[in-house]
C-alpha positions in Angstrom: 0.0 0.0 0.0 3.0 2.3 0.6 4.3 1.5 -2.7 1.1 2.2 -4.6 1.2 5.6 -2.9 4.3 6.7 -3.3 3.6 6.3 -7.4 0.7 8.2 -6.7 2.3 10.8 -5.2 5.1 10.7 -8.1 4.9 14.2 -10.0 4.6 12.9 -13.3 1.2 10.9 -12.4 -1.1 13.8 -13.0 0.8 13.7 -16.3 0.3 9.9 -17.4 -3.5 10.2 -16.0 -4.6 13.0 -18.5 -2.6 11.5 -21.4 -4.4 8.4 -20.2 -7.9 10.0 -21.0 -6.6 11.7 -24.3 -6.1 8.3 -25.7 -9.1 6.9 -24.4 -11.2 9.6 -26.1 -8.9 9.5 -29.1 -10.1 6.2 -29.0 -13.8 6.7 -28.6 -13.9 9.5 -31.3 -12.2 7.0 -34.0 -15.0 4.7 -33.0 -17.9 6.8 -33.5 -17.0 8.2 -36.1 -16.2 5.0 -37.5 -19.6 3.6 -37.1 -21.2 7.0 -38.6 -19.2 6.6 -41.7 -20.6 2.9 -41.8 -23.9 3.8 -41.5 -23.3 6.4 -44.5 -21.7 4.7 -46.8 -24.7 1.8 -46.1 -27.2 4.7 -47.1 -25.7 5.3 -50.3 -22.2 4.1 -51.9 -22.6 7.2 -54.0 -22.5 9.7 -50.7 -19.5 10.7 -50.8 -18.9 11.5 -54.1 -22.1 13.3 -54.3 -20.8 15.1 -51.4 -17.8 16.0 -53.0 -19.1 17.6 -56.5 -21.8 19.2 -54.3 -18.4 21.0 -52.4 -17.3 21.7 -55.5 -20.6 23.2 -57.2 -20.7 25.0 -53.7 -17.4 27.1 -54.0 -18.1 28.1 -57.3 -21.6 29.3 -57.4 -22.0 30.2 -53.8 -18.7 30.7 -51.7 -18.5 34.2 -53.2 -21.6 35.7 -51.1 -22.1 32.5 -48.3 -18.3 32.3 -47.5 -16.0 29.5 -48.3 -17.5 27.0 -45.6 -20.9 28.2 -45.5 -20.2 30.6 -42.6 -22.0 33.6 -44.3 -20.2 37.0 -45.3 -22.3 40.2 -44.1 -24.6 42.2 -46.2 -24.1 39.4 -49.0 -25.3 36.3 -47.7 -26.6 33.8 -44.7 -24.7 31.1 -43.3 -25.9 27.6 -44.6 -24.9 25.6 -41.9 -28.3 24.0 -40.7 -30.6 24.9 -43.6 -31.0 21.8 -44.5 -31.2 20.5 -48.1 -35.3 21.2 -48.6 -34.2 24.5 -48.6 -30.9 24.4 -50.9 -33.6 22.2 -53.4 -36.0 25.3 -53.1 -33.7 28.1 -53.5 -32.2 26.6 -56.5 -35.0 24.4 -58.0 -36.9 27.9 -58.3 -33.6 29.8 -59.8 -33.5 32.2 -57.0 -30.0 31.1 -56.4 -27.4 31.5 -57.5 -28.3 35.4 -56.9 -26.8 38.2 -59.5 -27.0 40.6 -56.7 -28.3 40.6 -53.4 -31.8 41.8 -52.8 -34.7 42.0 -50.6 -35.9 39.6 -52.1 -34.8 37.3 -54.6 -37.2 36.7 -57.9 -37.8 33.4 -59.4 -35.8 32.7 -62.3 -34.5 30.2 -64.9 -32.6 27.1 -63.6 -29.2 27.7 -63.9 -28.2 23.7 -62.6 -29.0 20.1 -63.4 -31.2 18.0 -61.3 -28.3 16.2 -60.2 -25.8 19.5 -59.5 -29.0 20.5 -57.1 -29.4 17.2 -55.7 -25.6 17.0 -55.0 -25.4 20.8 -53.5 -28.1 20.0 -51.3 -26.4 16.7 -50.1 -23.4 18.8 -49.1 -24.9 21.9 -47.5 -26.9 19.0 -45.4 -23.3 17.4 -44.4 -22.7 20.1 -42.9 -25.2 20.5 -40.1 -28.2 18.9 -40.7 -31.8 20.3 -41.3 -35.0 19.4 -43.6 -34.7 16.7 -45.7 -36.0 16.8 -49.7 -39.7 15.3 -49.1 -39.9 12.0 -51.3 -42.5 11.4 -53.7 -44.9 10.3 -51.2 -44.8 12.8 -48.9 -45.7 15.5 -51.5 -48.1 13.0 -52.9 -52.2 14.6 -53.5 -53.5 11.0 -53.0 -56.2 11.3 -50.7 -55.6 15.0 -49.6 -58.9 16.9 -48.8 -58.9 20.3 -50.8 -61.4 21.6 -48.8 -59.3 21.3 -45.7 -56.5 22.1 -47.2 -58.3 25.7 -48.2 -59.4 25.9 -44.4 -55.8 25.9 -43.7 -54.8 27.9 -46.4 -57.0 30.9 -45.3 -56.0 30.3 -42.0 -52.0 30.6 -42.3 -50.8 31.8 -46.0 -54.1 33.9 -47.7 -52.5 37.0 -45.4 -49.8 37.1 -47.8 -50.3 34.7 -50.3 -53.8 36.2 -51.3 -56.9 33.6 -51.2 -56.1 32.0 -54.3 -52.0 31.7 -54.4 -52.1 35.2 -56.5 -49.1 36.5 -54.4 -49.1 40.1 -53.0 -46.6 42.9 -51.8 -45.2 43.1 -48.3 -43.2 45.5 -46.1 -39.0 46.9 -46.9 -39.3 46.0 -50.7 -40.4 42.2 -49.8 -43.2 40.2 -51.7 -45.0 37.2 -51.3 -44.7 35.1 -54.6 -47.5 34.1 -56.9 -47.6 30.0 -56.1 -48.9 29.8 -59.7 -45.7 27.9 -61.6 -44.6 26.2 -58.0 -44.8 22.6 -57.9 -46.0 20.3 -54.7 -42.3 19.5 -53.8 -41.1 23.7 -53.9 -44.9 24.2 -52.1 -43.9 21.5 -49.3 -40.4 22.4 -48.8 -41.1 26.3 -48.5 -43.4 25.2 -45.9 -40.7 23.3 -44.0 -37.7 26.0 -44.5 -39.5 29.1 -44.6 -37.7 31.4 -47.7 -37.3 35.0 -47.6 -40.1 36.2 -44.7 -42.1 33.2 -44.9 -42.4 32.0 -41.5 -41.3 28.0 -41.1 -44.3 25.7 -40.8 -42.6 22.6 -39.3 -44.6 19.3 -39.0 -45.5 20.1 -35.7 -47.1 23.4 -36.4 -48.7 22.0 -39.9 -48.7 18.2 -40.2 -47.7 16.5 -43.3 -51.4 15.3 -44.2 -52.1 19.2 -43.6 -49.4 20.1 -45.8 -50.6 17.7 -48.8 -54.0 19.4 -48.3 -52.7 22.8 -48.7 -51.0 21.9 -52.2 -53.9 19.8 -53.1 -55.6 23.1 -52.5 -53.5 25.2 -54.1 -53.4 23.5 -57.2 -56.7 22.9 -57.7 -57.5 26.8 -57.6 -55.6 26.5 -61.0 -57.6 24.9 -63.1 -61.0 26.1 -62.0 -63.3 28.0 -64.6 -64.1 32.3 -64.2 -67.9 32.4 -64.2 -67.9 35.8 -64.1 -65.6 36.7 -66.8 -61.8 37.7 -66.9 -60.2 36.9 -63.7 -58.0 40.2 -63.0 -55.4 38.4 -62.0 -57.4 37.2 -59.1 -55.9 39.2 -56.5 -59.4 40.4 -55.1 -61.4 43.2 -54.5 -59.0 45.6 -55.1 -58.1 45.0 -58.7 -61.7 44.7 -59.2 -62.9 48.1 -57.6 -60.1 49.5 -59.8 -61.1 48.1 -63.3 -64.8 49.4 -62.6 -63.2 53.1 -61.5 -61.2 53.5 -64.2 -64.0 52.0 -66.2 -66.3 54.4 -65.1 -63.9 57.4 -65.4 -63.7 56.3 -69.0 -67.8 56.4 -69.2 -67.7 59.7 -67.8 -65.2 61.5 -70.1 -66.8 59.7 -73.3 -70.4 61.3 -71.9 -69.0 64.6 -71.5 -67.4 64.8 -74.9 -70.9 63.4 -76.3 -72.7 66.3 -74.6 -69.6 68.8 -75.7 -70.3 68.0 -79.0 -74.6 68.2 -79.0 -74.4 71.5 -77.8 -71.8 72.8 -80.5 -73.8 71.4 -83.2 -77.0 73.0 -81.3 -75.7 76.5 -81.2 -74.5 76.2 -85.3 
């Protein structure tokens, strides 16, 4: 027992005992991340690769403005890390990035990348810190969905904005809520996940995903239904409408009083 403390007491045991737990943490980092590069390369063999062209697609359309490892830069643009790849496959599915310049708010646009440069961005903005997945097929899927719920829900949470039909509208500082006219179920979905621009995020605990598959049910039905009562205006309510019939009656007006101008010229010759 004296032995055993004496080495205790030796100066250089504090030493061995935290080089001691170094190496056992060494250890237990190399074996996690061990098993986490199993389990990823049992996902998908072409992970990594993917990945890696994503990086590369990354740091030449996007470095420039989001920094070099997705940090952000200010006044140019956010950092990445956490956005998940629903949002990377909605920025860029939509051509609103790459941006030319930055802006309140960033216009949809013609797509600048493949399929498979977005699919591969996406997987490599997700490496680095998780987020929203791209819904599959199923989850964006209008089989079963109830329309009329879905237009419930609609009223409820997006019409503020969005106008009743999807028509888009005009916000505050220069901002706008897009026109969900040329949006498919997947951009629909996944803006409702991520939450662009001032769009709030709608998680699936706020909005379900059976709520969510009745809102785009919803929304693209409003597409294809008929105008009974004539042109549509662009459907954006009352207020194009009141403005049609002002300037329409404005119109009557003048036309009467140059009718009335004219009677009473033709009177007095």
């Amino acid at each position: 027992m004296r032995a055993i403390t004496a080495r205790r007491r030796h100066p250089a045991a504090g030493y061995l005992v935290v080089l001691l737990g170094l190496v056992l943490a060494g250890l237990s980092y190399t074996v996690i991340t061990g098993v986490g590069a199993a389990a990823a390369d049992a996902r998908g063999v072409s992970g990594g690769p993917l990945i890696s062209q994503g990086k590369s697609i990354f740091l030449q359309e996007c470095a420039s403005c989001h920094g070099l490892y997705a940090q952000g830069t200010p006044n140019q643009g956010p950092s990445l890390i956490g956005v998940g790849a629903a949002a990377v496959d909605f920025q860029v599915s939509t051509g609103r990035m790459p941006a030319k310049e930055p802006a309140a708010e960033q216009p949809r646009k013609p797509v600048t990348l493949t399929g498979h440069q977005i699919h591969a961005l996406a997987a490599y903005i997700a490496s680095l810190g998780g987020g929203p997945a791209i819904p599959s097929g199923a989850e964006v899927s209008q089989t079963g969905a109830n329309p009329g719920l879905g237009q419930q829900l609609f009223v409820a949470d997006c019409a503020q904005c969005h106008n009743f039909v999807g028509a888009g509208g005009a916000l505050t500082y220069g901002k706008y809520a897009p026109a969900l006219t040329k949006s498919t179920p997947r951009q629909i979905y996944e803006a409702m996940l991520t939450g662009p621009e001032a769009m709030p995020v709608f998680n699936n605990t706020t909005i379900t995903p059976q709520q969510k598959r009745d809102i785009i049910s919803y929304v693209v039905k409003t597409r294809n239904e008929p105008n009974p009562g004539g042109f549509s205006l662009g459907r954006v309510g009352p207020v194009t409408e009141g403005l049609v019939a002002f300037l329409g009656l404005l119109f009557f007006m003048v036309l009467a009083a140059l009718w009335i101008t004219v009677k009473r010229g033709k009177a007095h010759d």
